[in-house]
C-alpha positions in Angstrom: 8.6 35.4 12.5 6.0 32.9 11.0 6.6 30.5 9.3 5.1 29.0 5.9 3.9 25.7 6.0 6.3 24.7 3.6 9.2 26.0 5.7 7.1 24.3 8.8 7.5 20.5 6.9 11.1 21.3 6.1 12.0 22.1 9.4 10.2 18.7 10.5 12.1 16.6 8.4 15.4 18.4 9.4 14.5 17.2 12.8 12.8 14.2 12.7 14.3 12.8 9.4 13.9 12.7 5.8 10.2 11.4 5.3 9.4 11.0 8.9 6.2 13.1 9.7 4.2 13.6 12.9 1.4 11.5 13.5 -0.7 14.7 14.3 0.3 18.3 13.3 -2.2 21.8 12.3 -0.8 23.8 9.6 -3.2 26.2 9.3 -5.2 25.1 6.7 -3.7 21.7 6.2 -3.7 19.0 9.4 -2.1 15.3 9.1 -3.6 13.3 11.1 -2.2 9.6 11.4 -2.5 8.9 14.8 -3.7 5.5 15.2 -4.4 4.1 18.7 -1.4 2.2 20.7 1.2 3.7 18.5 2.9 5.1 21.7 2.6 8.9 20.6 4.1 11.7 22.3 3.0 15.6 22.3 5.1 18.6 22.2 3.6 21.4 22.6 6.1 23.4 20.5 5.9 27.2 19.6 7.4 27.0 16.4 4.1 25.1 14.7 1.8 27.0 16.9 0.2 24.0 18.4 0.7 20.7 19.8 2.8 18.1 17.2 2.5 14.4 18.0 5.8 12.4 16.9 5.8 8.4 17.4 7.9 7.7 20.3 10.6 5.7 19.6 9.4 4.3 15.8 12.2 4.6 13.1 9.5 6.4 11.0 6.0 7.7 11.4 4.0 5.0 9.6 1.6 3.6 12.2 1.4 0.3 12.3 -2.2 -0.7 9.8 0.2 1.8 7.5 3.3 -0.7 7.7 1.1 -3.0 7.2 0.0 -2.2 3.8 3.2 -0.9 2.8 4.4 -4.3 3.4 1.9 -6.2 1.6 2.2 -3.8 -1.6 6.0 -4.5 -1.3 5.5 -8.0 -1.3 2.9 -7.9 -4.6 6.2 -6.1 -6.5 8.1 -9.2 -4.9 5.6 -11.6 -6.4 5.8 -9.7 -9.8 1.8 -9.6 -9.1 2.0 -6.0 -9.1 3.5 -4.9 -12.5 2.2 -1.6 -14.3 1.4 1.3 -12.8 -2.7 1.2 -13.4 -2.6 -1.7 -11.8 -2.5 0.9 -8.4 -6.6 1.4 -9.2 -6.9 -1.8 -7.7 -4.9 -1.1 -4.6 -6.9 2.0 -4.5 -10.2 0.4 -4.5 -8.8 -2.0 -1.7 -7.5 0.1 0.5 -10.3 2.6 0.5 -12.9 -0.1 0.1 -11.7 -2.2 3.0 -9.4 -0.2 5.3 -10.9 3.5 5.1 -8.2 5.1 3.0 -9.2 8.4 1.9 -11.5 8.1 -1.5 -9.7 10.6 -3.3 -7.5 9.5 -5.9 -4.9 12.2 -5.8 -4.7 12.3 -1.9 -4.3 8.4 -2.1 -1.5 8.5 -4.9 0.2 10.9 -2.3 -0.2 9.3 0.6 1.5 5.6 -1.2 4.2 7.7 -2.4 4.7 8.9 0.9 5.2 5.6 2.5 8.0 5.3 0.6 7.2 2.1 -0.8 10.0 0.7 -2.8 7.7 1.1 -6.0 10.2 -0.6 -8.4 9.4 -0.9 -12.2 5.3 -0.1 -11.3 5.2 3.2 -9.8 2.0 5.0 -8.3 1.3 8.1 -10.3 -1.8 9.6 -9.9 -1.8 10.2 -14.1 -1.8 6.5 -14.7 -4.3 5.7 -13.2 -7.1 8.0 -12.2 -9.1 8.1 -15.9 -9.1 4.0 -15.3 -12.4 3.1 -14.6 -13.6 -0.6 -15.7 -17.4 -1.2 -16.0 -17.0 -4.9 -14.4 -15.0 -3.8 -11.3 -17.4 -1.1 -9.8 -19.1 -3.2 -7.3 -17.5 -3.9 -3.9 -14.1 -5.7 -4.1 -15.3 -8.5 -1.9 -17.1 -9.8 -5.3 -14.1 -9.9 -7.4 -13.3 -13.1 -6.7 -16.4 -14.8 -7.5 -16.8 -12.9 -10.6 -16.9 -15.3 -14.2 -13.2 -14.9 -15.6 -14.6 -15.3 -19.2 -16.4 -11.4 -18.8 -13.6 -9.6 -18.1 -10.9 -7.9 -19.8 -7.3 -8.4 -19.7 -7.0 -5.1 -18.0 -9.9 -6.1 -15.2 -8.5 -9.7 -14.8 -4.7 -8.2 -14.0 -6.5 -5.8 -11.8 -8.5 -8.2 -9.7 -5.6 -10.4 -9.4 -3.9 -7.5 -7.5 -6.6 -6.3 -5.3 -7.6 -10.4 -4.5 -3.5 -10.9 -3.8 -3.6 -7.5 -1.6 -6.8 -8.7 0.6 -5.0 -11.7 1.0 -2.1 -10.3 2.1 -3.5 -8.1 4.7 -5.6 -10.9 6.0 -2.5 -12.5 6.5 -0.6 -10.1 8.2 
């Protein structure tokens, strides 16, 4: 009996946990691949998935550890009410694919934040918020934000680069 991948992911949360994934898995069309090195992985070959699945060895979920990083400095811009509407996820976006090689596509991004289970509070990522927002000031490369006059922006842009200035911050920090 084979298996869809659908059934395939709800098997692997049944035994790893509710949003736990594995760091490397084929799904026919679809592969994850998270696995980041020194994260201690561990492979099963296992006959149900039809090739090998790599599970974090003794992590209480599967976020590697540059993953737990950002979740925690995304969490702590909701903490310092920084973070406070929804579009304001553009500039995380640009950050994080900018800076740390997080997949350019908006959709796949949006997915992959909600995944982290990031405790989101009163500014959730969805993809519909943001992916039309595209500010003419903010194209070049985020590491010019900073230095940018404050007087040309918008109100939008200026709540926007404080975000992604805060986030770069952060995960210099950390």
């Amino acid at each position: 009996m084979e298996l869809s991948n659908e059934e395939k992911l709800e098997l692997l949360e049944r035994l790893m946990g509710k949003g736990a994934m594995p760091a490397n898995i084929n799904l026919g069309n679809m592969v994850t691949n998270n696995y980041e090195q020194g994260s201690n992985p561990v492979v099963n070959n296992n006959p149900v998935f039809n090739a090998p699945v790599t599970f974090y060895a003794g992590k209480k979920n599967s976020l590697s550890p540059s993953q737990q990083k950002v979740k925690s400095a995304i969490e702590q811009l909701l903490h310092e009410g920084v973070l406070k509407d929804g579009i304001q996820w553009w500039a995380i976006y640009r950050v994080l694919s900018d800076k740390c090689n997080y997949t350019t596509n908006k959709k796949d991004f949006a997915a992959l934040m909600n995944n982290m289970e990031i405790d989101q509070g009163k500014a959730p990522c969805e993809y519909n918020n943001w992916r039309n927002f595209t500010p003419s000031h903010l194209q070049a490369s985020v590491d010019t934000w900073a230095d940018m006059p404050k007087e040309s922006l918008g109100e939008a842009e200026k709540r926007q680069v404080a975000v992604g200035i805060r986030l770069m911050e952060l995960l210099e920090q950390q």
